[in-house]
C-alpha positions, 0 to 999 in steps of 0.5 A, spaced: 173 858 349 174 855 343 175 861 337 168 864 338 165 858 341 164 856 348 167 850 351 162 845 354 164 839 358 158 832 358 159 827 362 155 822 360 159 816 364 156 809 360 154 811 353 152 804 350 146 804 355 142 808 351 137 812 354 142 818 357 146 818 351 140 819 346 136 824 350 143 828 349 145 826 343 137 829 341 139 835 343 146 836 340 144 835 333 139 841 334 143 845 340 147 852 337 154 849 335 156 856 333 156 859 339 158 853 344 162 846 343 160 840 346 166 835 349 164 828 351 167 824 357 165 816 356 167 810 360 170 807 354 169 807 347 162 805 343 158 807 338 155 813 341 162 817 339 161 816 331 154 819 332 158 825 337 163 825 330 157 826 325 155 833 329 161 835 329 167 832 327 172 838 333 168 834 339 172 830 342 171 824 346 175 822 353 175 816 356 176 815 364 175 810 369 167 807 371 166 811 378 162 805 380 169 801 380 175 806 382 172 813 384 179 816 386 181 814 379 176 816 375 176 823 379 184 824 378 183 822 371 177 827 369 181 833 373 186 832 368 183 833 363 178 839 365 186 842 367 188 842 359 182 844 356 178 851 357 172 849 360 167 854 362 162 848 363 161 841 366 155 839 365 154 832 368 148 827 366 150 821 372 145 822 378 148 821 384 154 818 380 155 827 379 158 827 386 165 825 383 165 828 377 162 835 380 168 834 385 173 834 379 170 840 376 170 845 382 177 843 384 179 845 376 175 850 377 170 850 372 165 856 373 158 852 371 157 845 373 150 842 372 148 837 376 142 832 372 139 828 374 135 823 368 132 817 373 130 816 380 130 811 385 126 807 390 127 802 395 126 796 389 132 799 386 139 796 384 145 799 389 139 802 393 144 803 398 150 805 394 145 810 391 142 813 398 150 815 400 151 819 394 144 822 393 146 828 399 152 829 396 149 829 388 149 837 388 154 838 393 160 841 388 154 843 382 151 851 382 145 849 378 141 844 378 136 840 372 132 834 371 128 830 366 121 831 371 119 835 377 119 826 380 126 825 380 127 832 381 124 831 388 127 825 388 134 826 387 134 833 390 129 834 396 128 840 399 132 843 393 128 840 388 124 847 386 131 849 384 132 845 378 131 847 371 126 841 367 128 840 362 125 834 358 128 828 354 126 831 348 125 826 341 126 827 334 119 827 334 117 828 327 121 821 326 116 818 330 109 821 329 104 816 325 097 818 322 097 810 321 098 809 314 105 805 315 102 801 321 101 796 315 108 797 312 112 797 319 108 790 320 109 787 314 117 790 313 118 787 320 114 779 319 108 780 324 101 779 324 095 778 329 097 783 336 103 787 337 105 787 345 112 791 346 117 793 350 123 797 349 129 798 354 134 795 357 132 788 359 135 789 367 132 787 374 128 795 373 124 793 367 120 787 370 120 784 365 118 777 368 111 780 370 110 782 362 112 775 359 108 772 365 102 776 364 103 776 356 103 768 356 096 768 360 094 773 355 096 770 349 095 763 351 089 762 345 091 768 341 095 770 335 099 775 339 106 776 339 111 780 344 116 784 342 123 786 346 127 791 343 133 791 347 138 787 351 141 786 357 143 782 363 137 779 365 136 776 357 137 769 358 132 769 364 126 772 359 129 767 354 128 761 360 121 763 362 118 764 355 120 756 355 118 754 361 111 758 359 111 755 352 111 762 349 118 761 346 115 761 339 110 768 340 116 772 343 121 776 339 127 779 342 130 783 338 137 787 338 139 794 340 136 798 333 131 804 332 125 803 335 121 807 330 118 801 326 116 797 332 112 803 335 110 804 328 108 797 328 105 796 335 098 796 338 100 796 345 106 799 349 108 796 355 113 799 361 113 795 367 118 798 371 119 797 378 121 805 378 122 810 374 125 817 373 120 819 367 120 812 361 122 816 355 120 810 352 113 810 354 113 818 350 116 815 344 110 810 344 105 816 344 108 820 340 106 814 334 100 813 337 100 807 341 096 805 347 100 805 354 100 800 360 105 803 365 106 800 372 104 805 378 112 806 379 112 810 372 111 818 374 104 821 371 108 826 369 109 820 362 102 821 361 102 827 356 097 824 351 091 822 358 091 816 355 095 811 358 093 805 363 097 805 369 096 798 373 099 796 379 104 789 380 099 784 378 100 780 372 092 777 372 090 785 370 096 786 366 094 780 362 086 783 362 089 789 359 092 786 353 087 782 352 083 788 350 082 791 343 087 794 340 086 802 341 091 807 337 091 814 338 094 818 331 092 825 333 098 826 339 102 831 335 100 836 338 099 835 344 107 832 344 110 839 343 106 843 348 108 838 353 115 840 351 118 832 349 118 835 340 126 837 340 126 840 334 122 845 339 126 845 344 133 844 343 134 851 344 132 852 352 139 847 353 144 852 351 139 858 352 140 855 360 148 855 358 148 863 357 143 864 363 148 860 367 155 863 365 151 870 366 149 868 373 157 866 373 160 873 370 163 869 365 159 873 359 
């Protein structure tokens, strides 16, 4: 306890890849910050700490050694600082990575540790195997259990899937909801015109994005089209090399990490081609502004809160018939976007009513 408050510890491990961090700090700027107070344990310093400090400016954040390079370490550092801190909660947000860092909270003897789990993983997945040796030991040290979807509940945790508490990755979602007046604003603010194919995400060997850009050029090749990338990542250069190679290089926009609201709001289809998912928030986002949905058959249905998105198999001549269709807009979604759970401003109380349940089921409260 700090005062009055209850000590929260989140482990969020990489926070300048984005969607762990967002999802958390969704929920941190509507979560009851009277009762509890939220530390956060990084691998390095980034933006995401001044956005922790816009909150609240008691919150602290640590840094420790990636798990990925030097699990020891990273496991001795973090013990260190559950041991000069009074936490009653260590709530863990790395997947199979939680099994170092749960470790830590049950050797410094934190009551509740929550396992959660944001993603799942199949055999197309980077560090398949690495990945597959952790997943038993995921939850081994947690006493409860959460996941972002019942798939990658089921897919982290197995037979002990229907333990674990859903828990959304709610948006901010009045910021994207659209009734199509400002997609001529967003669309002109932003230098486009004729159809808007986008994708936001990490450019990483996950997305697939080669199947897009090929299926984009076979799509565009009369057509003024244009694909928009908002993100970054690894795989950068090669979506560059084969836009060239394409002579789509003039039709494709890739756009640095920013807020993606103006290019939902701007878009006319959404595109996740994803080789797996744990949910694809992304794709929640784009419904929420009303825009139609191509999602590869890797993508859980459980995305598809609206019943309108379009799921395709790994074949880019039907992704390329699918853009060429008319664009379609969906501006009536608001509703069914809060009852799915997904509207934070609705739910953000379920995280810290969860933490009062859990420290109850503890005898801490």
């Amino acid at each position: 306890m700090q005062g009055n408050r209850t000590n929260v510890l989140q482990i969020v491990g990489n926070a300048r890849l984005g969607g762990v961090a967002s999802c958390l700090l969704n929920y941190y700027r509507h979560a009851d910050l009277t009762n509890f107070k939220f530390d956060f344990v990084t691998y390095a310093p980034s933006p995401f700490d001044e956005k922790v400090k816009e909150v609240d400016k008691e919150a602290r954040i640590f840094y420790i050694s990636p798990f990925q390079k030097n699990f020891l370490k990273g496991i001795f550092e973090l013990e260190k600082i559950c041991d000069r801190n009074d936490y009653s909660v260590m709530h863990s947000h790395l997947t199979t990575l939680s099994a170092f860092s749960l470790t830590a909270a049950a050797h410094t003897g934190i009551p509740v540790r929550i396992c959660h789990v944001h993603s799942a993983f199949n055999k197309n997945s980077e560090h398949y195997l690495a990945k597959s040796f952790l997943r038993p030991f995921a939850a081994e040290h947690a006493t409860h259990l959460m996941a972002c979807s019942k798939h990658a509940a089921e897919n982290i945790f197995g037979k002990r899937a229907a333990e674990a508490f859903i828990l959304p990755d709610a948006i901010e979602a009045e910021r994207f909801y659209s009734n199509g007046a400002d997609y001529a604003e967003s669309r002109k603010m932003l230098g486009l015109s004729g159809k808007v194919v986008l994708f936001v995400g990490r450019f990483v060997y996950q997305k697939n994005l080669p199947l897009l850009v090929r299926a984009f050029a076979a799509a565009a090749k009369d057509d003024d089209m244009t694909l928009a990338l908002v993100g970054d990542g690894e795989e950068r250069h090669e979506i560059l090399k084969l836009a060239d190679e394409l002579g789509i290089k003039n039709k494709v926009r890739l756009v640095p990490p920013s807020d993606p609201v103006p290019w939902y709001k701007a878009a006319d289809v959404f595109c996740l081609p994803s080789r797996y998912e744990g949910l694809g928030m992304a794709a929640i986002e784009a419904q929420t502004a009303g825009v139609k949905c191509l999602l590869s058959q890797a993508v859980p249905r459980e995305t598809d809160v609206t019943g309108r998105c379009v799921f395709l198999p790994d074949d880019e001549k039907m992704w390329a018939e699918e853009l060429k269709k008319p664009a379609e807009h969906f501006y009536d979604c608001g509703e069914l976007i809060r009852m799915s759970g997904y509207d934070v401003a609705h739910e953000a109380h379920r995280l810290t009513d969860f933490y009062r349940e859990a420290l109850k089921m503890r005898g801490c409260r």
